[in-house]
N, C-alpha and C positions, 0 to 999 in steps of 0.2 A: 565241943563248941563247933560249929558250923559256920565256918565262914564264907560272907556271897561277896564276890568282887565284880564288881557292875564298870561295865568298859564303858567305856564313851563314843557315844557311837556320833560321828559329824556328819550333814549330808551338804556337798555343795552341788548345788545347780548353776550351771553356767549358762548361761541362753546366749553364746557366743559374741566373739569379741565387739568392741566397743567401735562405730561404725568412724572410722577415720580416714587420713589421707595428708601431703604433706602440708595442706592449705589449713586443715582443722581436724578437731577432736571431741567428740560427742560422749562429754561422762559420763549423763541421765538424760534419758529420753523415756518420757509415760503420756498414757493417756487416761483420762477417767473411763470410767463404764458410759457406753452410749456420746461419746465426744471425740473431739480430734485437738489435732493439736499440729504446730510447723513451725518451723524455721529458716534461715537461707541465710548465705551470705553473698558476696561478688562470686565466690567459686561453687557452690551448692544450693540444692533447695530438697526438702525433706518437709513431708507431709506422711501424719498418720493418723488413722480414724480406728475406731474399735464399736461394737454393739451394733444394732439393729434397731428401727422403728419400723413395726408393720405399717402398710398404706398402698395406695395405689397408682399407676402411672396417672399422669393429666398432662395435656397439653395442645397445643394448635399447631397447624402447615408448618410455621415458623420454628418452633419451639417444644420441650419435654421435659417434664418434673417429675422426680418419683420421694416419695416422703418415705421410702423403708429403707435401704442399704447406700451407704456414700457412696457415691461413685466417682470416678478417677476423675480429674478435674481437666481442662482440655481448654485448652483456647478459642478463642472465638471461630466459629466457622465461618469464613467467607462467603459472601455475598457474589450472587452472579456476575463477573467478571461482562467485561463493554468488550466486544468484539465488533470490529469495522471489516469492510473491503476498498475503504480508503475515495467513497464516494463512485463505488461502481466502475475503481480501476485494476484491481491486485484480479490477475489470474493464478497466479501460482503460489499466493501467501497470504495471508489474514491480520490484522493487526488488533492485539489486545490489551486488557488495561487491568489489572489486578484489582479488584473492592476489598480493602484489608479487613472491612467490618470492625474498625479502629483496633485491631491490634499493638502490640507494642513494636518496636521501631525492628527490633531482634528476630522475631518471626519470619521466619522461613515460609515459602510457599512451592507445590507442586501443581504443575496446570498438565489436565487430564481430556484428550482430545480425543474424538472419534465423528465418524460420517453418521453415526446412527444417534438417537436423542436418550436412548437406551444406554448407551455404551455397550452394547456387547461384542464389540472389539475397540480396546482401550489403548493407546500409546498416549507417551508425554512428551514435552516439550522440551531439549533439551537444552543447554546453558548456549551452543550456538545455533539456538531455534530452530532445531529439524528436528525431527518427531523419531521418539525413536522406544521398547518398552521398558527402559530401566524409566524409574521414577527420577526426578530431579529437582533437590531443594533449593531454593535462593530466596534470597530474603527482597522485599517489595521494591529496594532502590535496584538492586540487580537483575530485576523485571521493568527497570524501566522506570520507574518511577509513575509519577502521574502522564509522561509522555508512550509509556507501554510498552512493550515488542512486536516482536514478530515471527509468526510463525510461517517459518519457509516451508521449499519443496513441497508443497501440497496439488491436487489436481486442480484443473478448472472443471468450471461449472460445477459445483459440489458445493453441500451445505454442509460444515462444520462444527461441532458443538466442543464449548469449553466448559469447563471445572474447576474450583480448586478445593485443594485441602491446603491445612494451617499446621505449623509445628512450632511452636516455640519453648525455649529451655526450660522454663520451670514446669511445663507443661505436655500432656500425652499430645499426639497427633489428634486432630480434628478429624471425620466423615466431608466428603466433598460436600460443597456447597450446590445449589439451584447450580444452571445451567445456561449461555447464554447462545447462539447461533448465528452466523454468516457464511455467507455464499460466496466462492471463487465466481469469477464470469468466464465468459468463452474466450482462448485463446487469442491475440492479436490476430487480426485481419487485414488486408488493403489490396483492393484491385484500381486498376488505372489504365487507361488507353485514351488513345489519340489517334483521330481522323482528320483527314488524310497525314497519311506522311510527306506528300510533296504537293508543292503547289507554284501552276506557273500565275506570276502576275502579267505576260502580255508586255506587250511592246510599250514603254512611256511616252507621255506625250508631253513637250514641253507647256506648262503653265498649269496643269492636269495633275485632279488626283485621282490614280487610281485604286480599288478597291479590289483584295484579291476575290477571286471568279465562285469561291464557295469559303464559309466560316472554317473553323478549325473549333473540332468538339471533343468535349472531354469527357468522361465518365470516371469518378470516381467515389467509393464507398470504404467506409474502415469504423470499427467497432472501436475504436480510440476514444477512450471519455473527451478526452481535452480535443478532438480537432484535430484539423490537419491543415496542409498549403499547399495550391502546385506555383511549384516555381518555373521561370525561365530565365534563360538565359543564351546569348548567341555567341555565335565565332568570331563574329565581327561587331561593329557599333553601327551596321547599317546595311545597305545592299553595296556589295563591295565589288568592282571591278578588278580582277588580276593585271588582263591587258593594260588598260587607264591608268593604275594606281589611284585608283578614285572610289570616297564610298562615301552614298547618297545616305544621310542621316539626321536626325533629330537631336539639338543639345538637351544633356539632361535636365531638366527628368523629365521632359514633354512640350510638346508643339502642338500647334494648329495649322495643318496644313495648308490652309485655306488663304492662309496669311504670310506663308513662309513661301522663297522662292519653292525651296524643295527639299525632300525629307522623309524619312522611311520611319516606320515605327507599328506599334500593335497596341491595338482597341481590345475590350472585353466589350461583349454585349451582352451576354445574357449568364447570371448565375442562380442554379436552385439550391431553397434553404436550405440548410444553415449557411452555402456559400456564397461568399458578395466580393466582388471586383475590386480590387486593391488599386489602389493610387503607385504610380501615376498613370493606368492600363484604365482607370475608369472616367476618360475623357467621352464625351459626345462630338454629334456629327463630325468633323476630320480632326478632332482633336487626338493623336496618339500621346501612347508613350516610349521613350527610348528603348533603344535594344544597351543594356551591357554586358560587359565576358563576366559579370559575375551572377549570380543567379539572385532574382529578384519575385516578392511575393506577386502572385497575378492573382489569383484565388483562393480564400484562404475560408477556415470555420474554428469558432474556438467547443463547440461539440458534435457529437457523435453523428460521421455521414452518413445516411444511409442512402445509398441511389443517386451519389451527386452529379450531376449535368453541368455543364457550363460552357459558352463558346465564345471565343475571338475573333476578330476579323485582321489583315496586313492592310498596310495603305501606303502607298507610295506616290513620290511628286517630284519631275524633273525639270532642272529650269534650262534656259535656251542657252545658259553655258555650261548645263552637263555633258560631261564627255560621252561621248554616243558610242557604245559597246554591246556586245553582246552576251554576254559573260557577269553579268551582274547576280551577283547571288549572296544569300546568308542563308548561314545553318542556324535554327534554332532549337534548342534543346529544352524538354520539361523533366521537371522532375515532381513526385508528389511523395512526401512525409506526412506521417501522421506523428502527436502528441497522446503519449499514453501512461 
């Protein structure tokens, strides 16, 4: 007799362990043929696709569809980001605004900067907005919000191009978005001078006004969006006599000297636009304005000077009981500030 002993033969196939963690535990996970399938909780997201449908790409500027192999699923790609120069005042920095292209709140963004529209030298924006090549994620309120950042130490006069790309957790990074572009301006400027530096007024005559011998002219120009002022301001409140103790002056903030025993003070007469003669310095015929020790606006622009001009005249009036000296004098001083 012949006997056949048939073993038992088992085969296990493992397709390795069961995909977990201390948050969850994934028993069965399948997909059909040609389907997908996913799930997620607060701590995970798991997507899986299997099969093929043959087909072709399709799509416009905007957009891309392909009807054969699933592809990795990606957040919304952002929209050209709103880059300013802050109305034509940032020389050294640019201000931007993220387009989330409505992502969800979690979405992290990277903003991808270069001088060329190309990018073919790329730096990014980092979390204290200087430009630097590591990539840097933050999500849209840590950009700012709908109020935006800022991207520092950059040059002037240079045009700018921004970017972004999108990353959020259940999802691959995005490809950067369009592109948007702003220009640094030219560096802060301001030139200023004054003629003459000295001026004599001549001998007073009681009941007289006199009128100093030449204007006192200014030039000033500044690349300042906002404008500028020149100010003045004197060492005394008037022509002041040491010998005397005595100084011939104007109560503030202006006289007519025409009406007044007597009275020292300074006229504006002429300002080119944008500048125009500040009160209390823009009085007619012997009308002045005071001198005081603190600096006071004379001419002022609230935009950009280019070429400014402007001139003042002194006017002085002694009465028949001013102390008679020869020593009368005041320092005046200008100053000119721009707003930028």
């Amino acid at each position: 007799m012949i006997w056949k002993s048939l073993a038992a033969l088992m085969v296990v196939l493992n397709f390795g362990a069961f995909s977990s963690s201390s948050n969850y535990q994934l028993k069965s996970y399948g997909v059909n043929s040609g389907g997908t399938n996913n799930s997620s909780s607060s701590t995970y997201s798991l997507q899986a696709g299997t099969g093929e449908v043959s087909g072709n790409v399709s799509g416009a500027t905007t957009y891309q569809t392909k009807s054969g192999s699933i592809e990795a699923q990606q957040a919304n790609v952002p929209g050209a980001p709103t880059v300013d120069n802050n109305s034509s005042t940032y020389f050294n920095k640019l201000h931007f605004v993220i387009n989330t292209a409505s992502n969800p709140t979690d979405t992290t963004y990277v903003v991808a900067v270069s001088t060329t529209s190309n990018f073919t030298v790329t730096n990014y924006v980092q979390a204290d907005g200087t430009l630097g090549a590591g990539q840097v994620f933050q999500t849209y309120s840590q950009w700012g919000g709908a109020a935006g950042s800022l991207a520092i130490g950059l040059s002037s006069s240079t045009t700018y191009y921004f970017k972004v790309a999108a990353m959020q957790g259940k999802f691959t990074a995005t490809g950067f978005g369009p592109s948007a572009s702003a220009a640094t301006v030219p560096p802060p400027s301001l030139s200023f001078s004054v003629s003459p530096n000295n001026l004599d007024m001549g001998s007073l005559s009681a009941g007289s006004v006199v009128t100093s011998p030449s204007s006192i002219s200014f030039s000033f120009t500044s690349n300042s969006a906002f404008g500028g002022t020149i100010y003045v301001t004197g060492s005394d409140t008037g022509l002041r006599s040491v010998n005397s103790s005595y100084t011939i002056q104007v109560s503030p903030p202006s006289g007519d000297l025409s009406s007044l025993s007597e009275g020292f003070g300074l006229q504006g007469l002429s300002a080119s636009a944008p500048l125009t003669i500040q009160s209390p310095y823009d009085g007619t015929s012997n009308t002045v304005g005071s001198i005081y020790t603190t600096f006071q606006p004379l001419f002022s622009s609230t935009s950009t000077i280019n070429s400014g001009s402007a001139s003042a005249t002194l006017k002085a009036k002694a009465s028949a009981t001013t102390p008679a000296a020869q020593d009368y004098t005041e320092t005046l001083t200008f100053v000119a500030a721009a707003s930028y």
